[in-house]
C-alpha positions in Angstrom: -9.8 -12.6 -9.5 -7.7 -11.9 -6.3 -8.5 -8.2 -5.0 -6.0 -6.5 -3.2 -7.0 -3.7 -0.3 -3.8 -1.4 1.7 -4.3 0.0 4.8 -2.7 2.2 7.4 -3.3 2.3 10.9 -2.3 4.6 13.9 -1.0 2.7 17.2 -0.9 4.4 20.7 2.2 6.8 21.3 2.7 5.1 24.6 1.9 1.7 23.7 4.5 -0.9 25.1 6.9 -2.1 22.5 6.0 -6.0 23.5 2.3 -4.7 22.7 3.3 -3.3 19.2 5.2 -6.5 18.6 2.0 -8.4 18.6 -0.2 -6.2 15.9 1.5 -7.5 12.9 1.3 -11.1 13.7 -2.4 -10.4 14.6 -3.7 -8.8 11.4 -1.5 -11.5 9.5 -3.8 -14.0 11.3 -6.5 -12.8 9.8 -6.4 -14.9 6.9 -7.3 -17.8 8.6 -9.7 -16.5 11.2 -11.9 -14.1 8.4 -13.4 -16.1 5.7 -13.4 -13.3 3.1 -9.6 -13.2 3.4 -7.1 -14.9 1.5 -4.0 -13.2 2.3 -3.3 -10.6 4.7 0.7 -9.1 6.1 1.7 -6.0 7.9 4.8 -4.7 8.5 5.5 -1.5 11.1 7.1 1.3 9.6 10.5 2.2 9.2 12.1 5.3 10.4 11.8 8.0 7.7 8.1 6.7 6.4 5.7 9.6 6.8 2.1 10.4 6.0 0.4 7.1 6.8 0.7 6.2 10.6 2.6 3.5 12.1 1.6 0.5 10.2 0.8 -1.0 6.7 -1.9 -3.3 6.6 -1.7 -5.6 3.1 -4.9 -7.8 2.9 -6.6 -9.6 -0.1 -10.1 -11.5 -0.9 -10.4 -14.0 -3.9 -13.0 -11.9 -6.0 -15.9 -9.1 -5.8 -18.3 -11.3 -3.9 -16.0 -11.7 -1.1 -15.3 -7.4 -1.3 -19.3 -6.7 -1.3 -19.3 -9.3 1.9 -16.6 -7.7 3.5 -17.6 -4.1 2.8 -21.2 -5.0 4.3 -19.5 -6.4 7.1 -17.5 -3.0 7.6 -20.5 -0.7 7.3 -22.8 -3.0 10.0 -19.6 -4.0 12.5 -16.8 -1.2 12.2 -13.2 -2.5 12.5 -14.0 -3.5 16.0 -16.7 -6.0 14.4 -14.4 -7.4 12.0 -11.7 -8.1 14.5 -13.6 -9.8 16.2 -13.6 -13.4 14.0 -9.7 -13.2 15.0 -8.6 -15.4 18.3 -8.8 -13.8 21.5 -5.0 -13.0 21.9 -5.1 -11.0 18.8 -8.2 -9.5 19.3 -6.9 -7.8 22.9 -3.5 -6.9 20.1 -5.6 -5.6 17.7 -7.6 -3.5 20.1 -4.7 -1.0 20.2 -5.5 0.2 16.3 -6.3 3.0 15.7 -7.8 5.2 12.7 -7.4 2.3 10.1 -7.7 3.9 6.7 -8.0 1.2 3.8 -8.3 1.6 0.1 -9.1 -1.0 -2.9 -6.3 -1.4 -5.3 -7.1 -1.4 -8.8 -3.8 -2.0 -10.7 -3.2 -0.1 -14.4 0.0 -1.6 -14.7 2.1 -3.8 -12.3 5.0 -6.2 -13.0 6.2 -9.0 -10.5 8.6 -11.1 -12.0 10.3 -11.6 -7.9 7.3 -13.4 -6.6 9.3 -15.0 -4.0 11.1 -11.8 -3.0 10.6 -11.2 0.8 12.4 -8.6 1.6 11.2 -4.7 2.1 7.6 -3.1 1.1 7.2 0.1 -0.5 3.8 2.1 -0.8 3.3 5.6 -2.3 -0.5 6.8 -1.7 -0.7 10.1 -3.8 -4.0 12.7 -4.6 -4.2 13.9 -8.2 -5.8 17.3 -8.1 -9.1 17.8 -9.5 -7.9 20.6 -11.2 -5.7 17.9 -13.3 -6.0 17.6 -17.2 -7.2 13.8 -17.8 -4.6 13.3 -20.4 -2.0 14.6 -17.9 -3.0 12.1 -15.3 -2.6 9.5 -18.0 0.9 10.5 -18.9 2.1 10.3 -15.4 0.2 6.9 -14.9 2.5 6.2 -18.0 5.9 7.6 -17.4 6.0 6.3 -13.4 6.5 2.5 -14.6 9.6 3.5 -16.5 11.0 4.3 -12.9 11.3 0.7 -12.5 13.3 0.5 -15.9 15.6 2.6 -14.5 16.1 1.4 -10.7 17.3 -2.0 -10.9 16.5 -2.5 -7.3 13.3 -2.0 -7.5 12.1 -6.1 -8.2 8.7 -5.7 -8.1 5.9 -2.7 -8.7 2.6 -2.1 -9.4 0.9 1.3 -10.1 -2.8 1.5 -9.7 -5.9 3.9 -8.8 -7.4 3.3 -5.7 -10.9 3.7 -3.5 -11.6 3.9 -0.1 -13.3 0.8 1.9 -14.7 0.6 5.0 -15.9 2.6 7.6 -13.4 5.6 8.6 -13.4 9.1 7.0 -10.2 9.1 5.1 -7.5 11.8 6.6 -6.7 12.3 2.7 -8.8 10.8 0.0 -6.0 9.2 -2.2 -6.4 8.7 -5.8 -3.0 6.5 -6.5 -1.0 3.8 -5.2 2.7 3.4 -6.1 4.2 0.6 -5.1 7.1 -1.3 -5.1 9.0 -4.5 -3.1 13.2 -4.3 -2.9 15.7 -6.7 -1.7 17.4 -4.4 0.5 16.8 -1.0 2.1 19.6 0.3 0.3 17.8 0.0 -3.0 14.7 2.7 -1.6 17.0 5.2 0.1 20.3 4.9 -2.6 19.1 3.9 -5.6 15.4 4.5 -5.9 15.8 7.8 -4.2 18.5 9.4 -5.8 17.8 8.0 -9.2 18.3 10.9 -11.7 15.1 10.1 -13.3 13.2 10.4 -10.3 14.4 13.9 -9.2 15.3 15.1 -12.8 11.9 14.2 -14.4 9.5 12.4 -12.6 9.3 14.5 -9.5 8.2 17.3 -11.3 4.6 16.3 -11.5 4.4 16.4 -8.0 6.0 20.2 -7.4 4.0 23.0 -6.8 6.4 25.6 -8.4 5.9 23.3 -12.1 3.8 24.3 -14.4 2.9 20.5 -15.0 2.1 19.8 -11.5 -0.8 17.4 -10.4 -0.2 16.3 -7.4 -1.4 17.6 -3.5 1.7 17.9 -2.1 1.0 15.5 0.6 1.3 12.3 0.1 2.4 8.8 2.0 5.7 7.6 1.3 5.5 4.4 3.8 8.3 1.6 4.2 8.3 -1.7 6.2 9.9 -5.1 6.5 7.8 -7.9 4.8 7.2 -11.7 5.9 6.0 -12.6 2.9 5.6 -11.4 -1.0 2.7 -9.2 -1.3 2.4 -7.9 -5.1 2.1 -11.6 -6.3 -0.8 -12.1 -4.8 -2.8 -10.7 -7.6 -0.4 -12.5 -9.9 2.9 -11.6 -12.6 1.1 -8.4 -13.8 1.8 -6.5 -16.9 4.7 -7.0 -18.2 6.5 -4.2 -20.4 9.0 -3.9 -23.6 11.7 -3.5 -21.9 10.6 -3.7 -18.2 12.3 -7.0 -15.9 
């Protein structure tokens, strides 16, 4: 079963903009050049992202074997080690990352009926408290997916828990990913955004000043153009009653 790892990364405030050009090509490479890969994308972020860096890093291996491989590789090599497999132009690219922070994604609930959507890519790394009730967590995990049934624009999502990989100390130690692919831009900063289920209810759980709160108030809300359809890789997902 295809296993899915996100990442963020940190590039050089004064690195040359034909420099950053090359990263995301580079890591996308990876696929072919690391044998424990079977997909891999990035996309830079968007103006407005915040929380995780200047890049999101999308990469995949075809089952646990290939994660135990890779996460042995990580812990004798380092980032450096891994890169490099890749070919010597996008190992002097790839050079420029910094603080790459990667986590395992381990879907709850996801639906991708958009497969070939390649459009924008949405991820929402979040820290449930350790104060939080168990049962609260699970109604959040719960009422998030019905987000989806209300923002048509939103095409494709999964929700899932997820575990840090690889060698760096994690700024924040997430707990959650959120995430969700749209047609246009429009669709995250009109429609997702000031859907009235999203501020009326939903946001709730992550404000400090409501009593039902469990959520750290920092979190990642990250946005980039995608080159190819990333939630399919793991396949269609769970589909709902009433979800698309």
């Amino acid at each position: 079963m295809t296993l899915r790892i996100v990442a963020t990364a940190t590039l050089p405030a004064d690195l040359p903009p034909t420099d950053r050009s090359r990263i995301c090509p580079a890591l996308g490479g990876l696929a072919e050049s690391l044998g424990e890969l079977s997909h891999s994308h990035a996309g830079l972020h968007l103006e407005g992202s915040v929380g995780g860096g200047d890049l999101t890093w999308d990469f995949a291996v075809p089952d646990d074997a290939a994660l135990d491989a890779l996460s042995k590789k990580l812990e004798a090599k380092g980032w450096t080690g891994l890169f490099g497999a890749a070919k010597s132009a996008d190992r002097e690219a790839l050079a420029a990352l910094e603080q790459i922070e990667a986590w395992v994604v381990e879907p709850v609930e996801s639906n991708v009926p958009r497969p070939e959507l390649v459009a924008i890519k949405r991820t929402n790394l979040v820290r449930v408290l350790p104060s939080a009730a168990p049962e609260a967590v699970a109604r959040w995990m719960k009422e998030v997916p019905i987000l989806a049934d209300c923002v048509p624009a939103i095409r494709n999502w999964s929700v899932a828990r997820v575990r840090a990989i690889g060698p760096t100390k994690p700024r924040v130690r997430w707990t959650h990913a959120w995430e969700q692919e749209f047609e246009t831009l429009e669709g995250l900063l009109q429609d997702y955004m000031a859907s009235p289920f999203h501020w009326g209810h939903l946001d709730g759980w992550y404000d400090v000043e409501m009593p039902f709160c469990i959520m750290d108030p920092e979190l990642a809300h990250l946005y980039c153009p995608a080159t190819q359809n990333v939630l399919s890789w793991t396949g269609p997902g769970t589909r709902r009653a009433g979800g698309r």
